[in-house]
N, C-alpha and C positions, 0 to 999 in steps of 0.2 A: 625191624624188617627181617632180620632173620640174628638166630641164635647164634653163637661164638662156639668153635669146634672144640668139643670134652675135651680134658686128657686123656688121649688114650696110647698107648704104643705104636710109634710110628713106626711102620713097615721101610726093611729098608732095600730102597727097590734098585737104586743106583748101583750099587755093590754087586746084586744081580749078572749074572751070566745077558739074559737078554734084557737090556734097563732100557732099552729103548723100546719096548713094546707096549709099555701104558704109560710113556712119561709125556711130562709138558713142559716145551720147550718154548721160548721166547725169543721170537723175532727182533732182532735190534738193528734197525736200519742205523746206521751210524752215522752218517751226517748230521741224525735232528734228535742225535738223544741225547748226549750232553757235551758240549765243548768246553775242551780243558784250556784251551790258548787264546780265545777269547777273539777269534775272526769270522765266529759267524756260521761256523762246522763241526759238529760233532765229531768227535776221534776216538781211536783207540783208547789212548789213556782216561778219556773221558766215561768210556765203556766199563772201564776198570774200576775207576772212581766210582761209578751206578752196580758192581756187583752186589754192597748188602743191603741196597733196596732191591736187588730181584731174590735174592737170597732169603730176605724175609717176606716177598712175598711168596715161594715157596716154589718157584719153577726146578725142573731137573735139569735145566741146561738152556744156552742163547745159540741162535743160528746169528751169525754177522754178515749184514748184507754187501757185498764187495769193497775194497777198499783197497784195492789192486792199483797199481801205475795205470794211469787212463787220463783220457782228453777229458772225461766225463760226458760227452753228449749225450749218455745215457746213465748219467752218475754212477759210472761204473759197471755198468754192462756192457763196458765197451771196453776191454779188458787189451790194455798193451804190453803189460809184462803179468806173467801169472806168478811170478814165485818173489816177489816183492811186495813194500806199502809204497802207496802215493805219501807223497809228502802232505799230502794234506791232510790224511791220518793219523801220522807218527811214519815210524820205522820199524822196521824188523825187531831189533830189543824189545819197544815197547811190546810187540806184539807175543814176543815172548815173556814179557812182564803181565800182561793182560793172561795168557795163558797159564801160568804159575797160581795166579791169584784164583783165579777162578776154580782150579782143581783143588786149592788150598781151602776153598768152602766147598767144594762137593758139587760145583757146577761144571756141566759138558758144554763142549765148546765145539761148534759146525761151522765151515766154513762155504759159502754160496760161490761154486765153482759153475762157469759158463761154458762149457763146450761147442753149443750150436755154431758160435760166432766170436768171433774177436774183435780187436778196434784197428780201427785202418791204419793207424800209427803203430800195429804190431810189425816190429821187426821182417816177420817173416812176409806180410803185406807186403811191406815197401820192397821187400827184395821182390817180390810178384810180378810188381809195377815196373821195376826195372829190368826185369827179364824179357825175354821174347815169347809168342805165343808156343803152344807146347811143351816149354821151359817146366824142369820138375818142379820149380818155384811155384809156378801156377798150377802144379796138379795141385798143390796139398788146398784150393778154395775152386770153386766154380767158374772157371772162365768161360768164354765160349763165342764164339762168331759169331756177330749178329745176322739178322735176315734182312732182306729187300736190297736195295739197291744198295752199293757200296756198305752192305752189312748195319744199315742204319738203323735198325728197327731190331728191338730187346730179341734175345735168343725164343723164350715164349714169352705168355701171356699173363705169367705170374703177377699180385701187385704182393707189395708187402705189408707186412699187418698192421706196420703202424701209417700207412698213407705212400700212397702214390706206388710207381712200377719194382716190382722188386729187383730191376735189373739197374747197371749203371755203367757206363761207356768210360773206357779209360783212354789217355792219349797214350801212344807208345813214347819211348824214349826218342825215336829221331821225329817226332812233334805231329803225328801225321793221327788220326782217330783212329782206336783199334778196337782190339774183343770187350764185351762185356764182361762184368762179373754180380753173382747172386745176392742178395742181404736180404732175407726176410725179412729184417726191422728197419734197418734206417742204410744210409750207405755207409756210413760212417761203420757199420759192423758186420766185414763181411763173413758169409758161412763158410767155414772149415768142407774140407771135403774130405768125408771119413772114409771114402772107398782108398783116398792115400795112406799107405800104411805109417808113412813118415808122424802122420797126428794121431794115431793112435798111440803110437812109442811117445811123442810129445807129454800126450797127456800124463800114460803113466809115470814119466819124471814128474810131473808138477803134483800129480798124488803124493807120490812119496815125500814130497820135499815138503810138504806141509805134514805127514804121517810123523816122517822122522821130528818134525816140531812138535809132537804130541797131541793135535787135535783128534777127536772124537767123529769125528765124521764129514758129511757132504751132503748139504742138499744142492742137487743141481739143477740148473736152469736148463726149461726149454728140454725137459728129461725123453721127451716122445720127438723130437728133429733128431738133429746129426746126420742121418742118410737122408738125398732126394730120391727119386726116381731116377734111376742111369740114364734114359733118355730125356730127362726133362722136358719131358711135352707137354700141349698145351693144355689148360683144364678146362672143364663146361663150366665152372665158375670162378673165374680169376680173382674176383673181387671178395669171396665170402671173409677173407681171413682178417680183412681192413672191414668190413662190414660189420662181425661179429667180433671181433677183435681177439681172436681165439684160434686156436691151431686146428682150422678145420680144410685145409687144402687135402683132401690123400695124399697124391704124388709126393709134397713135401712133409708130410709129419707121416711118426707111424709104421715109417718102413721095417721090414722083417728082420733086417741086418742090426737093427737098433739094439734086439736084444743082444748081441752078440757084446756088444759097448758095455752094456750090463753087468754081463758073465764074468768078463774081462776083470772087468773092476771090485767085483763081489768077491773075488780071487784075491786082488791086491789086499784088501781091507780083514779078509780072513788068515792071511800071512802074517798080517800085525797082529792080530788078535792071537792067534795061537804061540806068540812072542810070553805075552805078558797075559792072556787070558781077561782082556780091556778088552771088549768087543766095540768094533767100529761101525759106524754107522750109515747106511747110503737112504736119503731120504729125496726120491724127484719130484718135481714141480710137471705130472704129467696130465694131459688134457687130450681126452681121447672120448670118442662119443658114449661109452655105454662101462658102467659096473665092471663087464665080463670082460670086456678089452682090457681095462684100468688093471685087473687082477693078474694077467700077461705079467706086468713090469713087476708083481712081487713074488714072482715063485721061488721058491727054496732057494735059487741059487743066481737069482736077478737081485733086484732091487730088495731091503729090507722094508721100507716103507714108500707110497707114493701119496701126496698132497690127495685127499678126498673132496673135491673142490663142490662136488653137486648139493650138498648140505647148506656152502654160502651159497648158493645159484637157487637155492629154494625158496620159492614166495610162502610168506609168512599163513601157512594154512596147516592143519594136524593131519591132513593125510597128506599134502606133498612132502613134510619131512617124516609122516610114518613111510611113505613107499622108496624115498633115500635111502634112509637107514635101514630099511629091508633089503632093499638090493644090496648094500655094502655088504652086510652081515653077511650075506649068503652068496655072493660071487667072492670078497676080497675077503675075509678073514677063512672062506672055505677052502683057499691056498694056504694056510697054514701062518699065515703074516697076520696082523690086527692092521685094522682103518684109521686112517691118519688124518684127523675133524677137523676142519678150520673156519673159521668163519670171516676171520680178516686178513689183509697181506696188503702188501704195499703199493698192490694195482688193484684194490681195490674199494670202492667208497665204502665207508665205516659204516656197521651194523645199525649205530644211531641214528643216522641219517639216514639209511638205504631199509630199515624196516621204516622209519616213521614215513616216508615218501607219499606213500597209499595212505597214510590215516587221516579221517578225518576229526577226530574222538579230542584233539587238543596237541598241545606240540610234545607234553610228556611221554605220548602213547610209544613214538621210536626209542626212545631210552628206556622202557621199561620191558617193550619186547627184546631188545638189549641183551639185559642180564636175564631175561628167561634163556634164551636163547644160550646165554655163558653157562648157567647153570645146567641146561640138558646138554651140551656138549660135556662139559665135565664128570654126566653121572654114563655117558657112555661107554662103553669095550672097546679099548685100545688107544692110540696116544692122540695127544691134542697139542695144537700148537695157536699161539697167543701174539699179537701181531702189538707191539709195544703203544700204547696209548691204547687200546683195548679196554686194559684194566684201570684207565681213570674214566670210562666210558668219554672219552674225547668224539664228539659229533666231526665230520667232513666238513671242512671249512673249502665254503659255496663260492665266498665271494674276492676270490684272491684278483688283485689287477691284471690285467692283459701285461703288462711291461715286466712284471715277476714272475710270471711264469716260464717253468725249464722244460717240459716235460715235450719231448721231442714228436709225442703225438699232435699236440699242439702246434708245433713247428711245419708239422710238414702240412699239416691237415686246416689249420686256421679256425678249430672247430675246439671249443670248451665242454662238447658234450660227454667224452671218456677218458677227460686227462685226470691225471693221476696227483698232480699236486696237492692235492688237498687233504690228502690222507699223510702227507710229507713234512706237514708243517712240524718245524722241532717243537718237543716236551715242556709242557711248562712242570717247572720243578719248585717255584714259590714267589712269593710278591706277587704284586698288586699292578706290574705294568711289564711291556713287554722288555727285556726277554725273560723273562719270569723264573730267572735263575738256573736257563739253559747255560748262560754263560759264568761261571759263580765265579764272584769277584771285579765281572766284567760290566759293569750294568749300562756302560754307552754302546755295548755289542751289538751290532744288526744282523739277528740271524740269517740265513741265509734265503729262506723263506718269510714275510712274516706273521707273525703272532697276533690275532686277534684280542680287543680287550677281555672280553668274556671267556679266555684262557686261563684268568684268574680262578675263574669259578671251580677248575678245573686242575689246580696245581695239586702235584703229588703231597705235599705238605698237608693242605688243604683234606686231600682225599686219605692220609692217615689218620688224621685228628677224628674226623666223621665215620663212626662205626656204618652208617647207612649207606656209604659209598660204594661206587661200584668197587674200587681198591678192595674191602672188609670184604666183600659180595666173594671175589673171587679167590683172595687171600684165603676164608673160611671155604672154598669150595675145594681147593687145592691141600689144604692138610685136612679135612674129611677125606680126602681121595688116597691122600696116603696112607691116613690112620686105617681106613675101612678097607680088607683085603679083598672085598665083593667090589672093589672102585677099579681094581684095575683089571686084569684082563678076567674072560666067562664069557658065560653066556646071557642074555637077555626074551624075555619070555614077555611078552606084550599082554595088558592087561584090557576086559573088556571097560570104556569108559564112552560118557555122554559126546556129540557131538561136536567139535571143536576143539575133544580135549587127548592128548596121548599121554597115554601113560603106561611103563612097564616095571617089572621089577627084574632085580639080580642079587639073587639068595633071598636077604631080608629087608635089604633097601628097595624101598617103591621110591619112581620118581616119576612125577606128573606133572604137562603145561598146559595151561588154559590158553590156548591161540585167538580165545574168542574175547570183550571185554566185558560179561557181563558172569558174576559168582558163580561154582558150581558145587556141589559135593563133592568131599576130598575123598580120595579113594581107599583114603586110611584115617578112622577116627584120632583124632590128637593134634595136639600143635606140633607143625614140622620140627623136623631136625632143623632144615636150612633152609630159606625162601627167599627169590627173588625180589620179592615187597609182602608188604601186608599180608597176614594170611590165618583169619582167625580158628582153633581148632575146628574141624572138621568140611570147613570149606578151603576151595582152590579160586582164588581172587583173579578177576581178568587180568589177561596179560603177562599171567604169574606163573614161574614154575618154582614147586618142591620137593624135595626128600626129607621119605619118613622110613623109620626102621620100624618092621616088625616087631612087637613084643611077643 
């Protein structure tokens, strides 16, 4: 299905002054990647333990998704103490044990830091709660008087995006109902209010304190909130952002003060860097309507990279992702920063399952647009990020019970149409039943979600042995990307090809997909370098993409 990558001289890109501008970094939700204590939760040390399988598969570094002190109602995006672990991770040591190792093989380490919002059990919350209205306590989050009679009715008309009013009515201390306060997502997390200067000082302690720990950067959540609108009025559409499930309110995402948050920070991260000459890394999770907006958060001296999310949001057709990666190229890399590709994340359902939806061709057709789909993002300019289960091509597990699910959209909303579980399920890592050796040593463990039988099929184990795997697929796409100095950052020059199919080259590597399923001409006589499936010299097989080098 495809060739194993030559020897050739690996470029070494990590050592690099800027190593974050074509690297691939791996997402590790930690809960469901591997548990080292055997209750059912992935941890830190379990993270540790999985370094030289990401190692050989070839990433430049892991983002770790929260693992902060928290109630969990949003596993962790519900953040009560920022500069600590939950116990249910490990500890602080470990975490400096996990950090050691990982620098010890050459892996960068990001930390998924929450700004927009904290957890209602944050400290500074409950002193909120217990203060009086206008109380500086309550400046640092959104309080505010309700309307209508005796103030009964939310400040406006906001909802939140995961279900229901975004506003929530607190009792005061002598028992009597008082002002409201704001949560885009759920109540349990309510929004910081950034115009206090109290949380902008906040935060930069909780930078530093993970900086002086040695990690390598930040992606942050929720990168386009932090400021509302000062008058929080009402919107002509309250409901888009629980409709669309996506930061499209104006008033609340987007404000102009946001850059400022940026600047701030880009500052902190180049103080360390000019320390040790280790540059740090700010990478946001932002979602904003247009290319030219998205390109705002990386100028020069904002943001280093922002999540390129319109490439996953692409239906599986060769001119919806030619006219993406055309706008990317020429709004966000023309700021001087490269495009940051992804195509899975933890909210979102899996490539396998979310290309095959629409097919009607057979059940293989979504795992084979799949690793096309893996392989054009890899032969792209600029950095890619890799959402863990990715690379054994793990399909969205559809069918999870009503009574297991956590996923507070579900909670509030009563609706399984855009919860997020499914993409959550912990790692099968080997055997033939469940927990498939998420819990090694443990094998009467009940993960914490659970594991379908045909997770087997699916085990890391499993997917090394099998050169044909999507594991090999992207393992070989990942050291071509290093070995080949046209793999990381350039330019890209689009070649003329049949319809349904794109293709361009950079330098001497052409790389082409066939979005359509039926054979076409390869754009370069020979058999590939690397291919997604089947791909005999001089044809491009449905469903398939590959790289060929010039001779």
């Amino acid at each position: 299905m495809h060739n194993r990558c030559p020897p050739q001289r690996q470029v070494d890109r990590l050592n690099r002054h800027h190593w974050w501008r074509d690297a691939v970094i791996y997402q590790v939700y930690v809960r469901s990647f591997l548990d080292s204590t055997g209750d059912g939760i992935g941890d830190l040390a379990g993270v540790r333990a999985g370094l030289p399988y990401l190692k050989k598969l070839g990433v430049d570094g892991i983002w770790l998704s929260p693992f902060y002190p928290s109630p969990q109602h949003d596993h962790g995006y519900d953040v009560a103490d920022y500069c600590d672990v939950d116990p249910l991770f490990g500890d602080l040591d470990e975490f400096d044990r996990l950090v050691g190792a990982a620098r010890r093989l050459g892996i960068k380490v990001l930390l998924d830091i929450v700004p927009n919002h904290c957890s209602s059990e944050h400290p500074w919350f409950r002193e909120a709660l217990a203060a009086p209205a206008g109380s500086p306590a309550r400046a640092r989050f959104h309080f505010a008087d309700g309307r209508g009679p005796d103030g009964a009715e939310p400040p406006n008309n906001w909802h939140a995006m995961f279900g229901g009013p975004a506003w929530s009515r607190v009792t005061e201390p002598d028992g009597t109902p008082g002002q409201w306060y704001l949560h885009m997502f759920t109540p349990e997390q309510p929004d910081w209010n950034w115009r206090d200067p109290k949380v902008a000082a906040e935060f930069d302690r909780v930078l530093r304190f993970w900086l002086d720990r040695g990690v390598d950067g930040f992606r942050i959540d929720v990168a386009a909130g932090l400021y509302k609108h000062p008058e929080l009025p009402d919107s002509d559409d309250p409901e888009a952002d629980a409709r669309t499930r996506d930061s499209v309110n104006p008033l609340a995402w987007n404000q102009p003060e946001v850059h400022d948050v940026w600047r701030r920070w880009r500052s902190i991260c180049e103080e360390y860097t000019q320390r040790d000459d280790r540059e740090r890394l700010l990478v946001g999770e932002v979602s904003v309507p247009t290319a030219r907006e998205h390109a705002r958060y990386v100028r020069p001296d904002e943001l280093h990279q922002a999540f390129f999310f319109d490439l996953l949001s692409a239906s599986w057709d060769a001119d919806a992702f030619r006219k993406v990666i055309s706008e990317a190229m020429q709004d966000i890399a023309g700021t001087g920063s490269t495009v940051t590709w992804v195509l899975n994340n933890h909210d979102q359902v899996r490539t396998v399952t979310r290309y095959g939806e629409a097919a009607t061709e057979g059940s293989g057709l979504g795992a084979a647009r799949a690793r096309a789909a893996a392989l054009l993002m890899l032969a792209l300019p600029g950095a890619a990020y890799i959402y863990q289960g990715e690379e054994l091509g793990l399909p969205e597990v559809v069918d999870l019970p009503d009574d297991v699910l956590t996923d507070p959209i579900y909670r509030r909303t009563g609706s399984r149409a855009r919860i997020r579980d499914g993409c959550r399920v912990p790692l099968p890592w080997s055997g033939q039943a469940s927990p498939f050796g998420f819990t090694p040593g443990v094998e009467s463990a009940k993960p914490w979600l659970p594991q379908p039988e045909y997770f087997a099929e699916y085990a890391t184990d499993r997917a090394l042995a099998d050169t044909r795997s999507f594991w090999h697929l992207y393992r070989d796409g990942l050291q071509l990307r290093a070995a080949l100095p046209q793999l990381g950052e350039g330019a890209l020059r689009w070649l003329d090809a049949p319809p349904g199919v794109l293709a361009f080259e950079r330098g001497d590597l052409v790389c082409a997909v066939n979005f359509g399923t039926a054979p076409t001409p390869a754009p370069v006589p020979g058999a590939p370098l690397l291919a997604s499936g089947p791909c005999p010299p001089g044809v491009l097989s449905g469903s398939t993409a590959a790289w060929w080098i010039r001779s």
